[in-house]
Backbone bond lengths (Angstrom), bond angles and torsions (degrees), N, CA, C in turn:
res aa  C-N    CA-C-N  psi(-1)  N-CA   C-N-CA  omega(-1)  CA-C   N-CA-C  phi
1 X - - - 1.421 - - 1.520 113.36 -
2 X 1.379 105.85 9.22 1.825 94.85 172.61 1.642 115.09 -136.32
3 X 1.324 116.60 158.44 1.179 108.22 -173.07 1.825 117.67 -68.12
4 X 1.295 110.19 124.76 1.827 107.66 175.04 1.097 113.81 -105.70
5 X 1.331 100.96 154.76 2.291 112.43 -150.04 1.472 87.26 -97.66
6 X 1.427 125.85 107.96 1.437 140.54 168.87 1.137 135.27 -42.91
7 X 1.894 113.57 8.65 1.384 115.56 174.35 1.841 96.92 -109.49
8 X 1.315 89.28 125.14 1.918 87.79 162.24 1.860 133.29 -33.18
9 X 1.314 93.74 127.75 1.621 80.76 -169.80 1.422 130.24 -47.92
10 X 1.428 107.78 -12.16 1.542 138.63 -171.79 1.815 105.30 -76.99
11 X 1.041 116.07 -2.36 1.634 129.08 -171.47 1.643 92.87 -146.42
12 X 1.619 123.53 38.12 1.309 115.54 161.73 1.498 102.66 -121.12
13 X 1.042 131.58 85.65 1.568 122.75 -160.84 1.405 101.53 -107.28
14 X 1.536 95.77 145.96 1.499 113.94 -177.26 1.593 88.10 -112.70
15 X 1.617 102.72 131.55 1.364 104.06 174.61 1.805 103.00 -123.96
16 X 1.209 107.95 147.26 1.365 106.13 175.42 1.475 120.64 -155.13
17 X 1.361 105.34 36.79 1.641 134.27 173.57 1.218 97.54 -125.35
18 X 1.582 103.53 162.49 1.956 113.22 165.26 1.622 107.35 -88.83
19 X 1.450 95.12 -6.45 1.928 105.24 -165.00 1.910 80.33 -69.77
20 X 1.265 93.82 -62.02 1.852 104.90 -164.84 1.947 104.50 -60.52
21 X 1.418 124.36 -23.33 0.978 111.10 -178.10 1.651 107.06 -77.81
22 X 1.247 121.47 -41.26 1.360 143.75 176.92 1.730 101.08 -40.46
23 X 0.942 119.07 -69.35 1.777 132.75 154.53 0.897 122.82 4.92
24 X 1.619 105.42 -57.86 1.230 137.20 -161.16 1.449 123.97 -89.99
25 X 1.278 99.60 -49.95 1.477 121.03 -168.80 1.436 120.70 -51.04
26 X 1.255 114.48 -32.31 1.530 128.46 179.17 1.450 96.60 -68.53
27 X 1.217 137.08 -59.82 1.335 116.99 -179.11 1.348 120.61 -62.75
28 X 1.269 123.48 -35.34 1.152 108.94 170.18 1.662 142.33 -77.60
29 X 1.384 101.01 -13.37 1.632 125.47 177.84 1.755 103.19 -82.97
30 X 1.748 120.16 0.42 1.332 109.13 175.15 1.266 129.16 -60.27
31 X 1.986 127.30 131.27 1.272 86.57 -170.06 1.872 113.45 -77.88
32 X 1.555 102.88 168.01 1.402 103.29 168.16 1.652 100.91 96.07
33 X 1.087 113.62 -3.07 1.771 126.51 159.58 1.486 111.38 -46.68
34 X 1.108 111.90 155.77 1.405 117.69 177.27 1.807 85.43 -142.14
35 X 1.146 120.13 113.58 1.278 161.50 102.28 1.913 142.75 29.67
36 X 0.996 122.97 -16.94 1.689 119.55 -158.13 1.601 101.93 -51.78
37 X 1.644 103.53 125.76 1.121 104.98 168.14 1.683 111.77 -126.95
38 X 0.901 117.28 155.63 1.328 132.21 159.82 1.341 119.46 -140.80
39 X 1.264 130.72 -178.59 1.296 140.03 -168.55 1.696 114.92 -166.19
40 X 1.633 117.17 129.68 1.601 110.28 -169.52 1.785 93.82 -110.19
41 X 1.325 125.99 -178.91 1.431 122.24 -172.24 2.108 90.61 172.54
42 X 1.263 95.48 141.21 1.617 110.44 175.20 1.445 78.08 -76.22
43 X 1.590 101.99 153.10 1.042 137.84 -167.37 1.931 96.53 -90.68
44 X 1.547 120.58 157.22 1.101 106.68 -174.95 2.052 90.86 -153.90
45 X 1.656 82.82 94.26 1.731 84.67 165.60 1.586 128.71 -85.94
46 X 1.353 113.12 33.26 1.506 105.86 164.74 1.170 100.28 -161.60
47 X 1.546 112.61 168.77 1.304 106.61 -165.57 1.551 108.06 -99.13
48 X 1.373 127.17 2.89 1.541 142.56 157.22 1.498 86.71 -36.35
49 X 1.168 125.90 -88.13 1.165 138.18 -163.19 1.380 103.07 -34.89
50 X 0.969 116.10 -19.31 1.833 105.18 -149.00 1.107 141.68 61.58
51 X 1.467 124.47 -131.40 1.338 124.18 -158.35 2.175 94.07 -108.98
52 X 1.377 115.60 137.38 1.045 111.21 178.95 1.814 109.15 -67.02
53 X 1.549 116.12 142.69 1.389 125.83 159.08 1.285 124.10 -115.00
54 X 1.508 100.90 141.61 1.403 129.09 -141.90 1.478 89.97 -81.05
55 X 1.441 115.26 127.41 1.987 120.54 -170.84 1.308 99.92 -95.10
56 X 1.713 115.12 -46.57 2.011 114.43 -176.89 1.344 92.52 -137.00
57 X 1.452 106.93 144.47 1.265 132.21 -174.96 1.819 84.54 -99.11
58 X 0.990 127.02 155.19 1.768 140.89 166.70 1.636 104.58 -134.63
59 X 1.317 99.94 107.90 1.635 106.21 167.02 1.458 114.85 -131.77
60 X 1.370 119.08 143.76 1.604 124.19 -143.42 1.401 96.27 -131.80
61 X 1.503 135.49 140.87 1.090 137.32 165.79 1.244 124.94 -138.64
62 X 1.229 147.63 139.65 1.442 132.25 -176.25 1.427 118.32 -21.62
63 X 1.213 161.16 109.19 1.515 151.83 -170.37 1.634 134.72 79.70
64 X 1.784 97.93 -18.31 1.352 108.40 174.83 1.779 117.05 -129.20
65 X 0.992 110.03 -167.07 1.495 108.31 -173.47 1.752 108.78 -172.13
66 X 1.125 110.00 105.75 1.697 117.83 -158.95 1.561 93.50 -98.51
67 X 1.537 116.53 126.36 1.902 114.87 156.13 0.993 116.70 -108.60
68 X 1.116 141.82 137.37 1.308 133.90 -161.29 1.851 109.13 -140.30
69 X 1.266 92.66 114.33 1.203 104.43 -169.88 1.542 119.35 -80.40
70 X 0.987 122.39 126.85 1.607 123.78 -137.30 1.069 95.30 -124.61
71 X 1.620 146.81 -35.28 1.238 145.54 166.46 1.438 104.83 -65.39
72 X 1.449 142.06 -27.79 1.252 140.08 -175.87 1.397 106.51 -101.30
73 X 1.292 114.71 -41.36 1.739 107.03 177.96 1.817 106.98 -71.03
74 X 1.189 137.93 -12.97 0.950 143.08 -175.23 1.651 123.20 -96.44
75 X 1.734 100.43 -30.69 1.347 120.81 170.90 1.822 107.62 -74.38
76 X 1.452 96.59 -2.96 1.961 80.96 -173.01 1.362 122.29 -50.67
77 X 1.972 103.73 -29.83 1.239 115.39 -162.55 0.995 127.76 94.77
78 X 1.840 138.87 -25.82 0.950 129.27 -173.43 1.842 121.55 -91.27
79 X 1.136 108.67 90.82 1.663 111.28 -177.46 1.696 108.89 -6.55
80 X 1.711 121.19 -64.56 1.118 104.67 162.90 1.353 162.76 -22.29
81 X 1.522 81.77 -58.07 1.707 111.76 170.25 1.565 108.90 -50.79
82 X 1.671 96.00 -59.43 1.457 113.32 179.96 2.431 111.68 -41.59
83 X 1.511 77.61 -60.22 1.848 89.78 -171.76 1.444 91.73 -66.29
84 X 1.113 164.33 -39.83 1.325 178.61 -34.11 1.804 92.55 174.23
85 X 1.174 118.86 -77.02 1.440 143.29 158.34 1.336 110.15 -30.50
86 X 1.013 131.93 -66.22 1.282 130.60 -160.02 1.996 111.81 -80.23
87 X 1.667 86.70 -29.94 1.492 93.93 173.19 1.389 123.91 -76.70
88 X 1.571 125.98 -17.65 0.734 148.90 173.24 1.891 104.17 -71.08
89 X 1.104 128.93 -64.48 1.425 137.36 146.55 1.589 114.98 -36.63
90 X 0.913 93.55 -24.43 2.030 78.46 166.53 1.467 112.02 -110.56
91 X 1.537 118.16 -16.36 1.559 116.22 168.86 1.710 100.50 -58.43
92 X 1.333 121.78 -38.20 1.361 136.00 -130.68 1.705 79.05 -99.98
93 X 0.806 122.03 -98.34 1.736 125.13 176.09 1.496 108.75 -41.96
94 X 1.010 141.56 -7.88 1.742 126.99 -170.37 1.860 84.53 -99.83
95 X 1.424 127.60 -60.50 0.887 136.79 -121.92 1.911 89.86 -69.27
96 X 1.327 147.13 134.04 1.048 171.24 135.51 1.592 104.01 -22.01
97 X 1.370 122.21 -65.40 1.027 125.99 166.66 1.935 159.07 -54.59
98 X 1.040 73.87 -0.78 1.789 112.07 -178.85 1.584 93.97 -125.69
99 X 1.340 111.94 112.44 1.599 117.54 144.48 1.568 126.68 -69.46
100 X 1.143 101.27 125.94 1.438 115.73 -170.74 1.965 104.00 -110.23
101 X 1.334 114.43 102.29 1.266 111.74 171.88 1.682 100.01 -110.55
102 X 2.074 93.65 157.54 1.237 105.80 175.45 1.833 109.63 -171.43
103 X 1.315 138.44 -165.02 1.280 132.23 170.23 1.417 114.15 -133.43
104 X 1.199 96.57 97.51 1.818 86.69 -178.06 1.215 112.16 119.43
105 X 1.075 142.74 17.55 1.410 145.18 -106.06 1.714 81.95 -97.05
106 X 1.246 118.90 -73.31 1.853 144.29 -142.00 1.222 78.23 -37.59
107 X 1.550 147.57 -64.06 1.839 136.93 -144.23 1.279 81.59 -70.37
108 X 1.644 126.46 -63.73 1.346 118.89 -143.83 1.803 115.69 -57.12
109 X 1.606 95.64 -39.86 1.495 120.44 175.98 2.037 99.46 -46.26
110 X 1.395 111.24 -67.37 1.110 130.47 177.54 1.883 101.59 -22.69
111 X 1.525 93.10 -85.52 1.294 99.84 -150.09 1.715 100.77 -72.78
112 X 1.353 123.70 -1.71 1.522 116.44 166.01 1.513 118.57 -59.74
113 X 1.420 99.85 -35.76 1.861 124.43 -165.28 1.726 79.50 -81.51
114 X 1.281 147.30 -37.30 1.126 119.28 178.90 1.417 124.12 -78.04
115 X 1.264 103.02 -54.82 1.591 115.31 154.50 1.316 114.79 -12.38
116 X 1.459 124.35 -60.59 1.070 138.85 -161.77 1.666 114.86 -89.52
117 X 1.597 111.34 -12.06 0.866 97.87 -175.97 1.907 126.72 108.71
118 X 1.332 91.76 -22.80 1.761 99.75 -164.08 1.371 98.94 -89.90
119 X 1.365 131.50 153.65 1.195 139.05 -146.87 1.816 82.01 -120.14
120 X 1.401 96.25 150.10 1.368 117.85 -174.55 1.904 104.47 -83.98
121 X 1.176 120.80 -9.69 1.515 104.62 148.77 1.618 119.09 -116.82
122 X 1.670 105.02 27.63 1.736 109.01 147.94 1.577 105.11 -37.76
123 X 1.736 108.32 129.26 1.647 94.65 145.02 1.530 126.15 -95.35
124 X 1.242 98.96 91.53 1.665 132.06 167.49 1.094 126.20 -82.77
125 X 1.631 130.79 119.68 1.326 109.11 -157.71 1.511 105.12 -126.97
126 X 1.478 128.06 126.80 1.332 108.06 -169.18 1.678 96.22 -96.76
127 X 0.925 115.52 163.84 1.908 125.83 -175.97 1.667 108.83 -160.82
128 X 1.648 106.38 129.53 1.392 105.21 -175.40 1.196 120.93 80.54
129 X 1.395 120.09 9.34 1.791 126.03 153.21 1.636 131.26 -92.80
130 X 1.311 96.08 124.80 1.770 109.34 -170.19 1.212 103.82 -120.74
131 X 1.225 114.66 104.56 1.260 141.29 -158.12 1.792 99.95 -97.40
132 X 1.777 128.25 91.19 0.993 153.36 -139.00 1.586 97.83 -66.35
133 X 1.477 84.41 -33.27 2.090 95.68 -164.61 1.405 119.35 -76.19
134 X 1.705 105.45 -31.92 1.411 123.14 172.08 2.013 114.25 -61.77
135 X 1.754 103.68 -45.22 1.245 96.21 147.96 1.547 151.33 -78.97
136 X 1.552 95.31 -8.14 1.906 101.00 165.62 1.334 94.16 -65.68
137 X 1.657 145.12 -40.56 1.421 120.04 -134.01 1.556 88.48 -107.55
138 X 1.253 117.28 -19.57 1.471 107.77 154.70 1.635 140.59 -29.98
139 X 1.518 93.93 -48.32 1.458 110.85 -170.37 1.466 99.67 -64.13
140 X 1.748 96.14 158.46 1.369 90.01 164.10 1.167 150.38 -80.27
141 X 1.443 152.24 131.91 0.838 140.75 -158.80 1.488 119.75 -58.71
142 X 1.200 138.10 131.77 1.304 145.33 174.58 1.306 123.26 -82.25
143 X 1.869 146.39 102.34 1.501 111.61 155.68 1.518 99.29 -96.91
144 X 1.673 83.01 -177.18 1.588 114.30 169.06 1.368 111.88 -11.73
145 X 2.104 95.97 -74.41 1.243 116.41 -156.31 1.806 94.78 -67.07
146 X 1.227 144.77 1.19 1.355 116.56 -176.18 1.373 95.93 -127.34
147 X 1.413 124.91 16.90 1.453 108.65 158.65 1.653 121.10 -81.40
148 X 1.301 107.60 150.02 1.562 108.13 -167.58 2.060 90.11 -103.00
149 X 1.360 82.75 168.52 1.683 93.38 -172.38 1.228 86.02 -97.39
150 X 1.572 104.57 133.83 1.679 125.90 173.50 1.838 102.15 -37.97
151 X 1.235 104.52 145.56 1.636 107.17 157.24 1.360 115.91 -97.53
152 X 1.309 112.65 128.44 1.508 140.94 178.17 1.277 93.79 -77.73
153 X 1.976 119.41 118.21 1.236 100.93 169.25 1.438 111.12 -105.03
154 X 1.768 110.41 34.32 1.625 93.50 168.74 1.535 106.24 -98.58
155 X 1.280 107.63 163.44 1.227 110.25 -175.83 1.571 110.55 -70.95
156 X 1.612 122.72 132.93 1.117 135.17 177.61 1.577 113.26 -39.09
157 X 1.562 129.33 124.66 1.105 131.41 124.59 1.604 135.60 -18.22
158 X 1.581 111.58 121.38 1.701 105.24 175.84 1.372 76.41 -91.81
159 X 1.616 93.85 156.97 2.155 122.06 -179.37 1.543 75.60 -80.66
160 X 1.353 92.70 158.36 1.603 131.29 137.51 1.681 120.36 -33.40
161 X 1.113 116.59 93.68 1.515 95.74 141.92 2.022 90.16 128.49
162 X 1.526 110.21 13.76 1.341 93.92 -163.04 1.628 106.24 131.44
163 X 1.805 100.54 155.87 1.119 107.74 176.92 1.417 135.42 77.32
């Protein structure tokens, strides 16, 4: 009774090294890639807290599915590692050539650039993002009164009794 994600669990990799992101990256930096990203983050109701940081990165590719653990790849410590990461995230979002889909993108976009460190008047350029949600609210709106009743393509039943 629920929908199951069509890549083998064996191509769902949790990575949480730069060794394992490095691995990775070539497939996903191909040009002409198509992309799904999302991003999860604890929620942050005050602004004490600051700015929310991004815990798993989710990146999707025809056959595979990368998580990327962002509190552990970030905890390594090594400044490198860290700039390493983030540059890798701006090859990945700048690049024109790789489609990058997702829903909602602008917070997630947001709080990665904090995560990461990059200052909100970085010139950072994202290219090749289609932001799924901007086209749901596109569509037209639907009511009640203008939905049509599905067509049945079996051929109609005569009732009982006549006619």
């Amino acid at each position: 009774g629920y929908y199951h994600l069509p890549v083998p669990r064996e191509d769902v990799l949790f990575l949480s090294t730069w060794e394992e992101v490095m691995a990775c990256q070539e497939q996903m930096l191909q040009p002409g890639q198509v992309v799904g990203i999302d991003m999860e983050w604890r929620p942050s109701f005050s602004t004490i807290e600051g700015k929310p940081q991004v815990s798993v990165v989710q990146l999707a590719i025809w056959g595979h599915v990368f998580l990327l653990d962002m509190f552990q790849l970030l905890r390594q410590g090594d400044q490198e590692v860290q700039a390493a990461l983030c540059a890798f995230f701006q090859s990945l979002l700048g690049n024109p050539a790789i489609l990058k889909l997702g829903y909602g993108m602008s917070e997630d976009l947001r709080n990665l650039m904090t995560t990461c460190g990059i200052s909100g008047d970085a010139n950072l350029q994202f290219c090749g993002i289609l932001d799924l949600q901007l086209v749901h609210q596109k569509l037209p709106k639907r009511s009640k009164k203008s939905c049509q009743p599905a067509l049945d393509p079996r051929p109609a039943k005569k009732k009982a009794g006549g006619s």
